[in-house]
C-alpha positions in Angstrom: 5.0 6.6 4.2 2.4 5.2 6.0 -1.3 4.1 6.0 -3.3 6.9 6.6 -1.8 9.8 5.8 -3.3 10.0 2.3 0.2 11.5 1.2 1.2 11.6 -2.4 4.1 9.4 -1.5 1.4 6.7 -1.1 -0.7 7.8 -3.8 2.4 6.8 -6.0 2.9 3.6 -4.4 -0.6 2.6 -5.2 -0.2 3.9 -8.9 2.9 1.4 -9.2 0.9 -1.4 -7.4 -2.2 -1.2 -10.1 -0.2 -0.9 -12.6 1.7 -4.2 -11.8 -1.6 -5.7 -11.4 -3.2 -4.8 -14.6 0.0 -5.5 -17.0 -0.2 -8.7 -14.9 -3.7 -10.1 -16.3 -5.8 -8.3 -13.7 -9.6 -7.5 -15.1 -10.3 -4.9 -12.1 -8.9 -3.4 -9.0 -11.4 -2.3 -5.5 -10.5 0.4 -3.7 -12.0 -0.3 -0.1 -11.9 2.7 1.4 -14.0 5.4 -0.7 -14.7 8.0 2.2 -13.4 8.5 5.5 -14.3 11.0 8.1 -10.5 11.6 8.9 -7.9 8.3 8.9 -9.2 6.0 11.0 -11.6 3.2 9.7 -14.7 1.6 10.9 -13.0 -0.8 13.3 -10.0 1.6 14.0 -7.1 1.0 11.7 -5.3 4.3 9.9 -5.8 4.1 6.3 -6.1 6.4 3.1 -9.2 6.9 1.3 -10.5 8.7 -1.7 -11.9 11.5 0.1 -11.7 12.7 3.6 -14.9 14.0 5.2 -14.6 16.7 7.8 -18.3 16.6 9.5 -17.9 20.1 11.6 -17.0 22.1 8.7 -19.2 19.7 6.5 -16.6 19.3 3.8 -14.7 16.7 2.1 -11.2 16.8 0.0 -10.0 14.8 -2.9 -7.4 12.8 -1.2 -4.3 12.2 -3.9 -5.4 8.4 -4.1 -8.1 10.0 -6.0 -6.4 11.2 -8.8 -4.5 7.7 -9.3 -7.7 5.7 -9.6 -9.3 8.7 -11.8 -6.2 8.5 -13.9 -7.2 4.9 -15.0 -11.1 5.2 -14.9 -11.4 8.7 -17.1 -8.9 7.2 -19.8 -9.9 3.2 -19.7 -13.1 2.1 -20.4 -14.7 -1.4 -19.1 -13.8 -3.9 -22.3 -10.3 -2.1 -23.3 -7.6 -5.0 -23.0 -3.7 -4.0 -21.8 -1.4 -4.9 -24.9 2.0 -5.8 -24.4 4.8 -3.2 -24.5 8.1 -3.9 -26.3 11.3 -2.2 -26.8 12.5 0.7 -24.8 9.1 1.7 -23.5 9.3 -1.5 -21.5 12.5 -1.2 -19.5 11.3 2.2 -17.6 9.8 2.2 -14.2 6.8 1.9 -13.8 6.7 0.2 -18.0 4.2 2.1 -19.7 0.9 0.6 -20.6 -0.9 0.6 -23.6 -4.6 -0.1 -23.9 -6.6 -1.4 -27.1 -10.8 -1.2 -27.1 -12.6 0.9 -25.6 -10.4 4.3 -24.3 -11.2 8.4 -24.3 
C-alpha cells in the first residue's frame, strides 16, 4: 500500500482514518486531491485522488477513495452530530457510528 496507487487497500485505510477522526470530535474532513491526471501531483509527489483523468482518451475514473468520501457525504448531512456508541457495537473495528440530525 502506497500513495498513489488509488488501490482499495488505501481506500480502506482512509475509511478507518475518517472514521477515527469524526468519532473523535472532528466537524469536517478535506480531501486535497480531487482530480489527477494520473498519480503524480502538481509539484511531483505520488498520491491518490478522487478521480483519475486520462487526457488522450479524454476520460476520467472513479478512483475507490471516491466511494469512501461518498459513503459519508450521501448518508450525512451538514448539522447531523456523531452519538456515542455503547455496548457490543463499540468493541468492533472500525466501531460503528451512529449519526443524529440531519441523515438520508
Amino acid at each position: 500500500m502506497r500513495h498513489g496507487d488509488n488501490s482499495w487497500e488505501y481506500a480502506e485505510y482512509i475509511f478507518h482514518l475518517v472514521n477515527h477522526y469524526l468519532t473523535h470530535g472532528a466537524l469536517g474532513y478535506t480531501y486535497r486531491n480531487m482530480v489527477l491526471a494520473g498519480t503524480e501531483s502538481t509539484w511531483g509527489w505520488h498520491q491518490n485522488s478522487l478521480f483519475s483523468v486520462d487526457t488522450e482518451a479524454k476520460t476520467f475514473t472513479r478512483n475507490p477513495e471516491y466511494y469512501v468520501l461518498r459513503h459519508y457525504s450521501h448518508f450525512v448531512r451538514p448539522g447531523a452530530r456523531v452519538l456515542e456508541v455503547e455496548g457490543r457495537f463499540s468493541l468492533i473495528s472500525p466501531p460503528c457510528m451512529a449519526f443524529y440530525g440531519i441523515v438520508a
